[in-house]
C-alpha positions as CSV (number, residue, x, y, z in Angstrom):
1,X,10.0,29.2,-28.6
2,X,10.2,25.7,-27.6
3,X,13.7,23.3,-28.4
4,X,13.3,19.7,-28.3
5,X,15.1,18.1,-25.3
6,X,16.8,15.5,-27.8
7,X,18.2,18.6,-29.5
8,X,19.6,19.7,-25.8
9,X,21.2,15.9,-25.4
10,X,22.4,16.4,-28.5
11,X,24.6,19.4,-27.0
12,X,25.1,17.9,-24.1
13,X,27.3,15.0,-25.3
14,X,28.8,17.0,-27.6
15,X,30.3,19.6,-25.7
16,X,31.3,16.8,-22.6
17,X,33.4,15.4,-25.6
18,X,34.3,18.4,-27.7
19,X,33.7,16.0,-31.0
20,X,30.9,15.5,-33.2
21,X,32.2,11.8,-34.3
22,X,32.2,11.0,-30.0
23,X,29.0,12.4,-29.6
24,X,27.4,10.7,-32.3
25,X,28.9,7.2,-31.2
26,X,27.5,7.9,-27.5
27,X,24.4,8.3,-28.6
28,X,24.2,5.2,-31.2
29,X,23.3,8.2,-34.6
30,X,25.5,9.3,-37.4
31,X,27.8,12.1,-37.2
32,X,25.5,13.8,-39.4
33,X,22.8,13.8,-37.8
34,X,24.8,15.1,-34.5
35,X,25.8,18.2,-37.0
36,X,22.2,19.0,-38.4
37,X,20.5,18.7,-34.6
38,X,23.7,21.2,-34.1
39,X,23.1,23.7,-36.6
40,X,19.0,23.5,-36.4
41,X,19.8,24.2,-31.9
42,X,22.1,27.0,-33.0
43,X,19.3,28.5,-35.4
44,X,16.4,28.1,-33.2
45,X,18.5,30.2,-30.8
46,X,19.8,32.6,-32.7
47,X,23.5,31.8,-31.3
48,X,26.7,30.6,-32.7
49,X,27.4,27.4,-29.9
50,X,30.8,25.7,-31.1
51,X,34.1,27.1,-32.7
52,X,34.5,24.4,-35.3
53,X,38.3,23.3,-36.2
54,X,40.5,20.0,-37.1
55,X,41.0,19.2,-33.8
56,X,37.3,18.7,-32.9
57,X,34.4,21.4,-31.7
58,X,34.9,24.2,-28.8
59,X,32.1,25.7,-27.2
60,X,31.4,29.9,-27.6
61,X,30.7,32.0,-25.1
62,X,27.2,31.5,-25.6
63,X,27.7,27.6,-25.5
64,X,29.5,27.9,-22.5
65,X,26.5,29.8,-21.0
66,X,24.5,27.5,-22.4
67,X,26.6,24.4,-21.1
68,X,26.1,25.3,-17.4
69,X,22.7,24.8,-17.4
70,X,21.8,22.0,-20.2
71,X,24.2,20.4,-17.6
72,X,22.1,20.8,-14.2
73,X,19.5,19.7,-16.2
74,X,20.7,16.6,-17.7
75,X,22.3,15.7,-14.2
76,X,19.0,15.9,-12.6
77,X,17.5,14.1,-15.2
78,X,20.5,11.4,-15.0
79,X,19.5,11.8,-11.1
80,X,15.7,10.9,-11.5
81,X,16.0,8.2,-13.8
82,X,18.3,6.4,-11.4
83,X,15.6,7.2,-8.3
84,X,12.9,5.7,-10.7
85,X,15.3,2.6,-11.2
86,X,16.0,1.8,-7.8
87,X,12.0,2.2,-6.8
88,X,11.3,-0.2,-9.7
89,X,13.8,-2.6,-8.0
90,X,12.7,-2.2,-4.5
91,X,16.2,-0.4,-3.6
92,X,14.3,2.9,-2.3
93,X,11.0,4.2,-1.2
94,X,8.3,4.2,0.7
95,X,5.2,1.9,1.4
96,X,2.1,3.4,3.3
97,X,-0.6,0.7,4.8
98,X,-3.9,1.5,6.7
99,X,-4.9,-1.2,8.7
100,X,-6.4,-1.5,12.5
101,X,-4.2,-3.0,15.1
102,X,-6.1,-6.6,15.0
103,X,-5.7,-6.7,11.4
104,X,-2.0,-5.8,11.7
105,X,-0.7,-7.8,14.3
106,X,-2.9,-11.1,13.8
107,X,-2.7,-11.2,10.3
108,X,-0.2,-9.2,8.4
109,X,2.7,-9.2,10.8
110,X,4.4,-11.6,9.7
111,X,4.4,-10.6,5.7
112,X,6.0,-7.0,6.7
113,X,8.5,-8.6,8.3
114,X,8.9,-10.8,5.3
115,X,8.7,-7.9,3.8
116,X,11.3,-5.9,5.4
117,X,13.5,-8.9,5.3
118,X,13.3,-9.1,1.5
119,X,13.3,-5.4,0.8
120,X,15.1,-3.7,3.6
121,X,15.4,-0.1,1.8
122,X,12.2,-0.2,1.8
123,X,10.5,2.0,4.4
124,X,7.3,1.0,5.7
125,X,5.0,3.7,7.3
126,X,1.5,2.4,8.9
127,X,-2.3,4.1,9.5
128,X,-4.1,2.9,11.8
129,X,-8.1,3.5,12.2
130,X,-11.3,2.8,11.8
131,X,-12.0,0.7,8.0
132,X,-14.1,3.8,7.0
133,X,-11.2,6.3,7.5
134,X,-8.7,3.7,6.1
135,X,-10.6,3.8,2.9
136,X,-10.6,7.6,3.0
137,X,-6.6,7.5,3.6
138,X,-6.3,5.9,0.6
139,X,-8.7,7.7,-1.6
140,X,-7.1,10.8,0.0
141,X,-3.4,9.9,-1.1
142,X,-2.3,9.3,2.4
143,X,-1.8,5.5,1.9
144,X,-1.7,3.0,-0.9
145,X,-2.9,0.2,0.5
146,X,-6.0,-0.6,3.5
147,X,-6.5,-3.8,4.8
148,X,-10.4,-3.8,6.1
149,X,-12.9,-6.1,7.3
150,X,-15.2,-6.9,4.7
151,X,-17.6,-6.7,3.5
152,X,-17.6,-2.9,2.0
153,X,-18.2,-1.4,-0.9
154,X,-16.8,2.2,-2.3
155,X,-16.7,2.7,-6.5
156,X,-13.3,4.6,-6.2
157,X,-12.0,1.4,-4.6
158,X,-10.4,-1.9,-6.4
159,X,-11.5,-4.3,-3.0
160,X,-10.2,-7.9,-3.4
161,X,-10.7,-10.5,-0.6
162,X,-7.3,-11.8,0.8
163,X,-7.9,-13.9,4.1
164,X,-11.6,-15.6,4.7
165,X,-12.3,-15.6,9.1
166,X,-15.3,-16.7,11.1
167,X,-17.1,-15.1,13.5
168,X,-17.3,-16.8,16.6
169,X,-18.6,-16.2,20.3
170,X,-16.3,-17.8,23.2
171,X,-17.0,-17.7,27.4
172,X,-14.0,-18.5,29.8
173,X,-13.1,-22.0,30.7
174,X,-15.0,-22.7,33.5
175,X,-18.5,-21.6,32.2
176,X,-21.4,-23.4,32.3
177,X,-22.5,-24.2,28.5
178,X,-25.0,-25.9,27.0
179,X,-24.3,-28.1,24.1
180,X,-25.5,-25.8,21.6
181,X,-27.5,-22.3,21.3
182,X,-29.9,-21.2,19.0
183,X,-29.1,-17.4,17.8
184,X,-32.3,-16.3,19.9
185,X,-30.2,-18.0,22.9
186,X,-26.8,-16.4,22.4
187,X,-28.6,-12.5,22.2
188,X,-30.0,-13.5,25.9
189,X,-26.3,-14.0,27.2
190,X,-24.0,-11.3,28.6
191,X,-22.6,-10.2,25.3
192,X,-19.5,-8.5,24.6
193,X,-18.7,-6.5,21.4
194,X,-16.9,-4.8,19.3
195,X,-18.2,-1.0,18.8
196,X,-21.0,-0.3,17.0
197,X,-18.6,2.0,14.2
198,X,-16.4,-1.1,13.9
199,X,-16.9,-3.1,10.3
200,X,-16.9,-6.4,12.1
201,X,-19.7,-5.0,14.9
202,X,-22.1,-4.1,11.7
203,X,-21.4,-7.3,10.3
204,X,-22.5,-9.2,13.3
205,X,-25.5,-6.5,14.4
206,X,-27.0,-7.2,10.4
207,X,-26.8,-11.1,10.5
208,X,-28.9,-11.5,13.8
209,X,-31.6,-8.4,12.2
210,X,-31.8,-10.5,9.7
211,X,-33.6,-12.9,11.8
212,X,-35.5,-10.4,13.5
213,X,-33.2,-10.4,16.8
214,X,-31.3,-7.4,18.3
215,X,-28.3,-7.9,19.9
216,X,-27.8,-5.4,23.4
217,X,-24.1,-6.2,24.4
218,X,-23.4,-5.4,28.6
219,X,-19.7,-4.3,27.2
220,X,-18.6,-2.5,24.0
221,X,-14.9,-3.0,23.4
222,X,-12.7,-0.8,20.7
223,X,-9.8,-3.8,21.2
224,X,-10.2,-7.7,19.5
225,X,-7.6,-8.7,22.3
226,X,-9.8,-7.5,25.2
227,X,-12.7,-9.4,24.0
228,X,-10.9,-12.8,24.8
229,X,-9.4,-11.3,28.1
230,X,-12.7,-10.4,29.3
231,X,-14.2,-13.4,28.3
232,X,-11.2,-15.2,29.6
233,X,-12.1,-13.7,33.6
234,X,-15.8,-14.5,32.6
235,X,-16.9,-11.2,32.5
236,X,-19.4,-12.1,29.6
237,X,-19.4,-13.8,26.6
238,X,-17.4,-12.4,23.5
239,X,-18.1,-12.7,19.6
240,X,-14.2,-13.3,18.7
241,X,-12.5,-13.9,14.9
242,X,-11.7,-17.7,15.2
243,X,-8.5,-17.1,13.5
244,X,-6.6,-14.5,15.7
245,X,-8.1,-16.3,18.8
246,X,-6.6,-20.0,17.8
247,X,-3.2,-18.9,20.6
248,X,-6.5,-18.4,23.2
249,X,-8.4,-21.3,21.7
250,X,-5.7,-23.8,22.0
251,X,-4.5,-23.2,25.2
252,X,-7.9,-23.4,27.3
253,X,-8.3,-20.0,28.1
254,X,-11.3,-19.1,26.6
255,X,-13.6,-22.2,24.5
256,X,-15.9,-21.9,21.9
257,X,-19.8,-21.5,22.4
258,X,-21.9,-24.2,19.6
259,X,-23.8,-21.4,17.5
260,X,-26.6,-23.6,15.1
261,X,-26.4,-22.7,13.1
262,X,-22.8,-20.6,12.7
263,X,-22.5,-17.4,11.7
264,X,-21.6,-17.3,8.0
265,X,-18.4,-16.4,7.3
266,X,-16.7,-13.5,5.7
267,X,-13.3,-11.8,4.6
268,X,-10.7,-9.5,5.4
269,X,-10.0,-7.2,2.1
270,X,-6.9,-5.1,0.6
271,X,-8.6,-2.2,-0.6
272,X,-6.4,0.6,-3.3
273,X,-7.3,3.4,-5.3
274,X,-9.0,1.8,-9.2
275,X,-7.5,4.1,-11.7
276,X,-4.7,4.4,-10.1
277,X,-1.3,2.3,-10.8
278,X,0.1,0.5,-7.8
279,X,4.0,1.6,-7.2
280,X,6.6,-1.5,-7.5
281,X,6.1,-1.7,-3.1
282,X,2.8,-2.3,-3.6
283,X,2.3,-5.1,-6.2
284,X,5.6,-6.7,-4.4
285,X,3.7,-6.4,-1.2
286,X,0.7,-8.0,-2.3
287,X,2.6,-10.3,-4.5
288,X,3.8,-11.5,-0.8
289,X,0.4,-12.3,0.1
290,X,-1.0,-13.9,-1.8
């Protein structure tokens, strides 16, 4: 036997006020419809709920049974709706981001502390990885939102472009460089990279095979910031993102080496699950950015 809930709220208000007319008001319905909702709940139980008199409506022994737990329930219910409230108003809740430390601290530092700022209930948990297993958090439930290098493609995955960056290479301050290199000219230098499983290496490794040149790099790094320190003591010559090198850029430590002609450029992406719908941190979060 199943009893709609609205019968149960029905009982609820009632016996909280020990009045039909009460009820009925509370709940914006007639006093006759509070009675017939009444008498179908006591049928479809089988169990005499109020002691009807002038003075109003008193619950049985069965409605006082009954009262105990209709109550727990509609508490909790009261309880969840008021969660679901404050998550839609940013007043609680969680926001989980996969993104690698470059990505984090060169690009979306600033907007989680903007973030935090704006919504300081908000708790803000972060992934850090590889863009391959950042996708896979997200598809797996373990974040909601992955900031990657681009470009990448997975069907599961809405992917939207949020920052464009160029691809640069860079040598310390004191080395010898020519006005300009051909592509065939910057392979020949001491090169230092990113790893080969990194988004940005692949990137890099497909442009030059696309003009029949290999690149063989003396130094792989796992760390962006390492690339310009190692350039910096002119330990090679490192392919950097222009934009989270401008701090190295502009103060002389490292300078840029004339590629002709450049490397095209490409984006970094916020990646999120397709079918899925985006909790209120999310959109606000993204909302932020762009």
């Amino acid at each position: 036997m199943k009893t709609k809930l609205d019968y149960y709220r029905v009982f609820y208000e009632t016996a909280r006020f020990s009045s039909f007319s009460i009820a009925a008001r509370h709940l914006y319905v007639s006093q006759s419809a509070i009675s017939q909702c009444i008498s179908q709940l006591e049928k479809d139980l089988g169990a005499h709920l109020f002691v009807r008199s002038r003075r109003g409506v008193s619950l049985t022994k069965e409605g006082i049974l009954l009262f105990q737990k209709v109550e727990n329930a509609m508490q909790s219910i009261e309880q969840g709706e008021t969660l679901l409230a404050r998550l839609h108003h940013l007043d609680s809740g969680s926001l989980i981001i996969a993104a690698g430390d470059t990505i984090t601290g060169q690009y979306l530092l600033p907007y989680l502390e903007q973030f935090h700022e704006n919504y300081p209930n908000i708790r803000i948990e972060m992934a850090n990885s590889y863009s391959s297993r950042m996708l896979q958090c997200v598809k797996e439930g373990k974040a909601e939102l992955a900031f990657v290098n681009l470009p990448v493609t997975d069907d599961e995955l809405c992917i939207k472009p949020c920052l464009e960056i160029h691809d640069i290479f860079v040598c310390g301050s004191e080395y010898s460089a020519k006005k300009s290199y051909t592509w065939s000219e910057i392979a020949q230098l001491p090169l230092i990279l990113l790893e080969e499983n990194s988004n940005s290496r692949r990137y890099i490794d497909e442009k030059f095979k696309e003009k029949k040149i290999i690149l063989k790099p003396q130094i792989e790094m796992a760390v962006h910031d390492l690339l310009i320190r190692f350039a910096s003591i002119h330990l090679g010559v490192s392919c950097v993102v222009e934009e989270f090198s401008k701090e190295s850029l502009d103060s002389g430590i490292i300078k840029p080496l004339n590629l002709n002609p450049p490397l095209p450029p490409r984006s970094i992406g916020c990646a999120y699950l397709k079918h899925n719908s985006l909790s209120p941190a999310a959109k606000a979060f993204l909302k932020l950015i762009k």
